[in-house]
N, C-alpha and C positions, 0 to 999 in steps of 0.2 A: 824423449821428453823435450819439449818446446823450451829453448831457454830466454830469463825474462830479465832486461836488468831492472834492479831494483832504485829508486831513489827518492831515497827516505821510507818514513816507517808507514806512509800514509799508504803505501802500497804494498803489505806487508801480507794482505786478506786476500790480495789477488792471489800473488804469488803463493801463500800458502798453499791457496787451493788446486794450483796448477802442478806444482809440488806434489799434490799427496795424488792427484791425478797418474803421475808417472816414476813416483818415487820408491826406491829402494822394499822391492820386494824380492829381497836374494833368492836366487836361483827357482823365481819362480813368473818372471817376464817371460821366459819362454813355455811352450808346448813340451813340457817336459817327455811323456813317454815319449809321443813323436812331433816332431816339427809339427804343428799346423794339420792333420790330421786330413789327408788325402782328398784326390778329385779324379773327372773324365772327361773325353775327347770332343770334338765342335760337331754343332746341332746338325748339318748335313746328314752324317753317320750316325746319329744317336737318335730313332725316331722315339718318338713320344715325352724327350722329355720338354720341350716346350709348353704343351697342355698340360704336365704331368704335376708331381709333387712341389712343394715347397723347399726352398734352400735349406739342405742339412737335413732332411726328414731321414728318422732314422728306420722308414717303415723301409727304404729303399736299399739297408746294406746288408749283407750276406758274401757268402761264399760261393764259390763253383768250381767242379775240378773241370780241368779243360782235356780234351781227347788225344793230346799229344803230350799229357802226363803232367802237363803244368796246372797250376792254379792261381786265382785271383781271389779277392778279398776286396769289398768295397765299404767305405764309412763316411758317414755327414761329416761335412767339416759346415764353420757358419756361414760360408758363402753357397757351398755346395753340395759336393760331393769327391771324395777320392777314391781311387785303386789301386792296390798294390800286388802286383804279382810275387807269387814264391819267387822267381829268378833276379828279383830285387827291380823290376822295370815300376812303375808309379804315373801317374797322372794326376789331376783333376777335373772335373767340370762346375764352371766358375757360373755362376747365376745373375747374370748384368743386367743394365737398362737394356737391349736386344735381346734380353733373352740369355739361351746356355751356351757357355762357349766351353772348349775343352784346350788345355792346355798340357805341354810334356813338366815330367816333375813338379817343379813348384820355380819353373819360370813362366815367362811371358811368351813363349813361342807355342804358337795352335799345334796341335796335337797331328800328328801325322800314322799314328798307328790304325787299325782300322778295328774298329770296337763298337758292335751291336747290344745295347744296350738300355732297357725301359726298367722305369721303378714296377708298373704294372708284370711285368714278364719279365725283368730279371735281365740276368748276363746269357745270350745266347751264343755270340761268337766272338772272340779276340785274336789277331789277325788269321783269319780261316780255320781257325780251330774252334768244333763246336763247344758249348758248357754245360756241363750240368751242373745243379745245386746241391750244394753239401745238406743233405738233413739232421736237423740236431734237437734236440730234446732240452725245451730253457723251463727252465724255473726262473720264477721273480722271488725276492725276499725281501722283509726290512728285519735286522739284527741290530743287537745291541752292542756297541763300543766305548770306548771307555766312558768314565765317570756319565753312565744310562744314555749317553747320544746315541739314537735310534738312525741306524745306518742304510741305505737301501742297495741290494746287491742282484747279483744274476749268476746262478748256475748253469753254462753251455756246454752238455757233451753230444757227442758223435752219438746219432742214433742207432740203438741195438740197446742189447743185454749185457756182453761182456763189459769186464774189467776194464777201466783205460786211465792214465797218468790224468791227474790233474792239477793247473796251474793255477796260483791265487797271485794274481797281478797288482803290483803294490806299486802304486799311483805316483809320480814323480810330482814336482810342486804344482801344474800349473792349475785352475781354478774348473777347468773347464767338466761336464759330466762324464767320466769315463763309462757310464753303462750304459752314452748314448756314443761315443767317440772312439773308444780304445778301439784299437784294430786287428790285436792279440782273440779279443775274441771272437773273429770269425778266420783268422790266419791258424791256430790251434785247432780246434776241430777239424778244419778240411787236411788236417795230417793226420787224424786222431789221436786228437789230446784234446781233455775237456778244459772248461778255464772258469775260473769263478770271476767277476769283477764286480768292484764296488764305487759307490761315488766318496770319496772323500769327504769328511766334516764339516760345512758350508758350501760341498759343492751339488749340483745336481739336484737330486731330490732327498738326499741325505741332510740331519740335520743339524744344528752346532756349529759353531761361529769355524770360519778357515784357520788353519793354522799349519804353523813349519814346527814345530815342537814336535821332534823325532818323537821321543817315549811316548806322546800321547798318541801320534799317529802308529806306533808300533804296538801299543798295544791293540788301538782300531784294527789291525793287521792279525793280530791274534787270532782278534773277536772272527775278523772276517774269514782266516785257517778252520776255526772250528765250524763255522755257520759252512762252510763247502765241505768239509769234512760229513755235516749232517745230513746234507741233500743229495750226497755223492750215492751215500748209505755201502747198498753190496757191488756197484760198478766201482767205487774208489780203489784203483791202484796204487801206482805210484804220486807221492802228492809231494808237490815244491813252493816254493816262492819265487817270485820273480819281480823285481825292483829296477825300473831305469831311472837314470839321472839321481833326482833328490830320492826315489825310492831304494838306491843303492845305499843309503846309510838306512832306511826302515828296516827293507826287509830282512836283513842279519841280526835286526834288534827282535825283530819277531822272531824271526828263527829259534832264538836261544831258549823262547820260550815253548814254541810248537813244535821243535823239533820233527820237522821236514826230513821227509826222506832226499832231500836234494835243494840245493838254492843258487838262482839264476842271478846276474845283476849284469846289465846292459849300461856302457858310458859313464857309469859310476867312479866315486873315489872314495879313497880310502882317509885321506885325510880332509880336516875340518872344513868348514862352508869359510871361515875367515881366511885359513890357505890356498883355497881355490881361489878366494878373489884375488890375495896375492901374485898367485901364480899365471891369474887370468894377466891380469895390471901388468906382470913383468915382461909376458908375452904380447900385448900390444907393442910394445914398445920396441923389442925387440924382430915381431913381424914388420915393423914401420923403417927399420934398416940404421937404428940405433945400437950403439956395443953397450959393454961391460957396466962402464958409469952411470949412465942413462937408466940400465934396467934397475941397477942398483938403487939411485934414487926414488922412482918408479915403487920398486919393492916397499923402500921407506915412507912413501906418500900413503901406500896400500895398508900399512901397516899402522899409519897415524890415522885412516879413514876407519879402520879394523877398530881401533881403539872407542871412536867416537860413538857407531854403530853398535859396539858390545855395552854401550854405558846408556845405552838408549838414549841418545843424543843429550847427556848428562853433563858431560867430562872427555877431555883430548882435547878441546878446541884450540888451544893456544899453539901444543906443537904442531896439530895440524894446519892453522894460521903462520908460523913462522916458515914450516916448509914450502906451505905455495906461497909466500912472497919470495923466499932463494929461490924456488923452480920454476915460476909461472912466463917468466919470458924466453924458458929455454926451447930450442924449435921441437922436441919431444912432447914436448908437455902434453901438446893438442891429441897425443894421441892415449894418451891416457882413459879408459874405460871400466875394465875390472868387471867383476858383476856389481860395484857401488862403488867403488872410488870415482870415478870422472863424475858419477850426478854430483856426489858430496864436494868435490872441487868444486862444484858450480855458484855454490852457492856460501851466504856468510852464515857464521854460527846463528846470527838473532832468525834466519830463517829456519833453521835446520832443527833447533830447539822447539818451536815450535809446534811446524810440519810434522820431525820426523818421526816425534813419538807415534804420530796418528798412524802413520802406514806400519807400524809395528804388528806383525805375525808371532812374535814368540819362536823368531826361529834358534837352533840351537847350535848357534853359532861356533861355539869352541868343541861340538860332540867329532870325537877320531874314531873313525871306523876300524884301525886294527885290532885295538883290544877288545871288540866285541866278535870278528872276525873270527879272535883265537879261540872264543864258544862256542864256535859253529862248529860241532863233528860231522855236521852230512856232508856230503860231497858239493861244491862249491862250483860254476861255470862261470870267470868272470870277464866280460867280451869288453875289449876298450875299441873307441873309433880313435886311431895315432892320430890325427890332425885337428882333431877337439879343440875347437875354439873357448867352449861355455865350460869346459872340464878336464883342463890340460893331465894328460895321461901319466907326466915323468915319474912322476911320485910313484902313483900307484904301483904303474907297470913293478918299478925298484920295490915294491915290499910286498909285492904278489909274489914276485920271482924270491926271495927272499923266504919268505914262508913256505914255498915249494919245497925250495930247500930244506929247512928244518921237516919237512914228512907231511905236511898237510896236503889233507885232500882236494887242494885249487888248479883248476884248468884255466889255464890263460890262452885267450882269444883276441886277437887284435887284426884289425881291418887297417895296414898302413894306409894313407890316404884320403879318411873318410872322417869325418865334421859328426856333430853331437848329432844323436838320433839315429846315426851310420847313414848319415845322408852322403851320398856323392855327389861331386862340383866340377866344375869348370872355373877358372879364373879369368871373371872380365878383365877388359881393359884399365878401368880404375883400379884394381885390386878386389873388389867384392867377387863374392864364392855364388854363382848362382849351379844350387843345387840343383842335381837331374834325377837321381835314383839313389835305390837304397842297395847296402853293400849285399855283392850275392850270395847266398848260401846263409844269412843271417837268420831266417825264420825258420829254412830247416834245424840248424845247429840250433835254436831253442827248443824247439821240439822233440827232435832225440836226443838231445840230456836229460830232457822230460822224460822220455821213453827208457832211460837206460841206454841206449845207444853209444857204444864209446866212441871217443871226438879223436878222430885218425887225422894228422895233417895230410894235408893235399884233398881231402872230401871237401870239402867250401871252397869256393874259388877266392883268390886274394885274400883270406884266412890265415895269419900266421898261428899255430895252435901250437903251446908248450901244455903237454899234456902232464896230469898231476904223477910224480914220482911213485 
């Protein structure tokens, strides 16, 4: 968010409006299931897409399994296009003034893999291996979720007759169409597993205002178990939930209700959206090469921002006023972020009053995903990426392990190394993480927990797996 300083009240209507432009939508400024949602390689090697589609057309993604047993998975992102391969390699092709260019991961470096590839004709070769296309059997639908919002969804399975697992994908915050973006549903089929997805409550073509309010989004989540439940019919076998990011506090809420033979959750936590900002805020400070006191304070800033934002920008203001005039010149300060502490620093209470009501979602700020956790008797697979910037892992990791102990049915999956979304990085020069790929073995290990498949350490590469007792 663009910062403005203010002086005086005559300028209070700008600033608002810039405010609500970039303001405090917890854990939902980012691409929650996945970063930014993939792309492909530069226009030399890629014929036809020049004359071809439009940026993001979602006529162009699909599966294909490729002849040396791997696979790829491609989906519109809004500049493009991305690909993901099963072995965690990724790209996109970015849609510029010149036309399409193709880049590695989701940085700035042209694409050097060698990938044939037309919206018209599909994925044929990725580097020398030919591809064929996954065929799959889609259903459209609009269901109904909670209090009558009319929801719009898609049933994908693996073409055939038989029985096969399927997965109902529970949407992490971000805004964007999941039944034109999610990536799960052309990465699930080409293993055979089917996948139901939906657009969320004001996103997509679904209908009803957006919102962060866990129950109403879990019971959405129900509707949407039962509506894949009814289209699945006599192929439905195994059926789960799967929740990344924000949808790791939904889909346990659903669960308790649809009772899943199985539930998935990807970079999730287990404790509240107000202790993750916490934890987020302690962690800036402490990546920035800050000790003890510093985080400490830090914590207490997070905590006086926590306050202000649970009261709907009501009430806090003073102690969070008296804390940044004691902390604002200290050389930490600056690195203060959070998922909303650093904007709420930025600015004085008469703005924030305001503003912040406006960009209010209804999120549900103080909901702890343990005690809902302890509901869930299906068997549970829950994968943390250790180096999680948007969703610092400690906590969880401590009460996953923890409840293992006590006899529950929790498989704990952890990628050391690897950033929210299980994206892998490099560390520039400055410090920032430019992401390259996604951790390997991540798509199969959804899949076969899907499948009933038991989770053996050492089968995923860089996978640390504490399998459930």
């Amino acid at each position: 968010m663009e910062t403005i300083r203010i002086r005086g009240m005559e300028k209070l209507g700008i600033f608002a409006a810039a405010l609500m432009a970039g303001l405090l939508v917890s854990c939902s400024g980012r691409m929650p299931n996945f970063p930014e949602m993939p792309a492909l390689p530069a226009m030399p090697s890629i014929p036809g897409l020049s004359s071809g589609p439009v940026a993001g057309d979602p006529a162009c993604g699909g599966s294909w399994r490729l002849e040396d047993g791997g696979g790829l998975a491609i989906t519109p992102t809004e500049d493009g296009l991305r690909w993901r391969a099963l072995d965690g390699q990724t790209g996109r092709f970015a849609f510029e003034k010149e036309g399409w260019k193709a880049y590695m991961g989701w940085t700035g470096q042209p694409e050097s893999r060698q990938i044939e590839f037309t919206c018209e004709g599909g994925l044929t070769f990725f580097e020398g291996a030919s591809a064929v296309p996954v065929e799959v059997v889609v259903q459209d639908t609009v269901f109904t979720g909670a209090r009558g919002t009319q929801l719009a969804g898609r049933l994908i399975l693996p073409a055939g007759t038989e029985a096969v697992p399927v997965v109902v994908q529970v949407q992490g915050s971000g805004r964007y169409s999941a039944v034109a973006h999610d990536a799960f549903q052309h990465l699930l089929p080409l293993q055979g597993v089917g996948v139901f997805i939906y657009d969320k409550r004001g996103t997509g073509t679904s209908k009803g205002d957006y919102t962060q309010d866990f129950s109403l989004l879990a019971t959405d989540a129900a509707a949407a178990a039962a509506e894949a439940r009814r289209l699945a019919g006599q192929r439905l076998g195994r059926f789960g939930l799967h929740g990344a990011s924000q949808g790791g506090w939904v889909a346990p809420m659903a669960a308790v209700s649809v009772k899943p033979d199985f539930v998935i959750v990807s970079y999730g936590l287990l404790e509240s959206p107000l202790a993750e900002n916490r934890a987020q805020t302690i962690q800036d400070v402490a990546e920035a090469g800050f000790g003890p006191a510093a985080q400490m304070a830090a914590g207490m800033l997070a905590d006086a921002a926590g306050t202000v934002m649970v009261s709907d920008f009501k009430s806090g203001f003073a102690e969070l006023e008296n804390l940044k005039k004691i902390y604002r010149n200290e050389p930490w300060y600056r690195y203060v972020k959070g998922e909303f502490t650093g904007e709420i620093l930025q600015h004085s209470d008469v703005v924030l009053r305001v503003a912040g009501p406006l960009r209010s979602v209804g999120t549900s700020w103080r909901h702890e995903g343990e005690p809902v956790l302890r509901q869930v008797n299906a068997p549970v697979l829950w994968i943390l990426a250790g180096a999680d910037r948007d969703a610092p892992p400690t906590y969880t990791r401590s009460r996953l392990k923890t409840l293992q102990y006590e006899g529950r049915r929790i498989t704990l999956a952890e990628y050391p190394g690897y950033d929210h979304g299980m994206r892998g990085f490099s560390i520039l020069p400055d410090g920032t993480r430019d992401f390259t790929h996604i951790a390997p073995g991540y798509f199969q290990m959804a899949a076969d927990f899907a499948a009933g498949t038991p989770m053996v350490p050492g089968a995923y590469p860089e996978a640390v797996i504490l399998p459930a007792r």
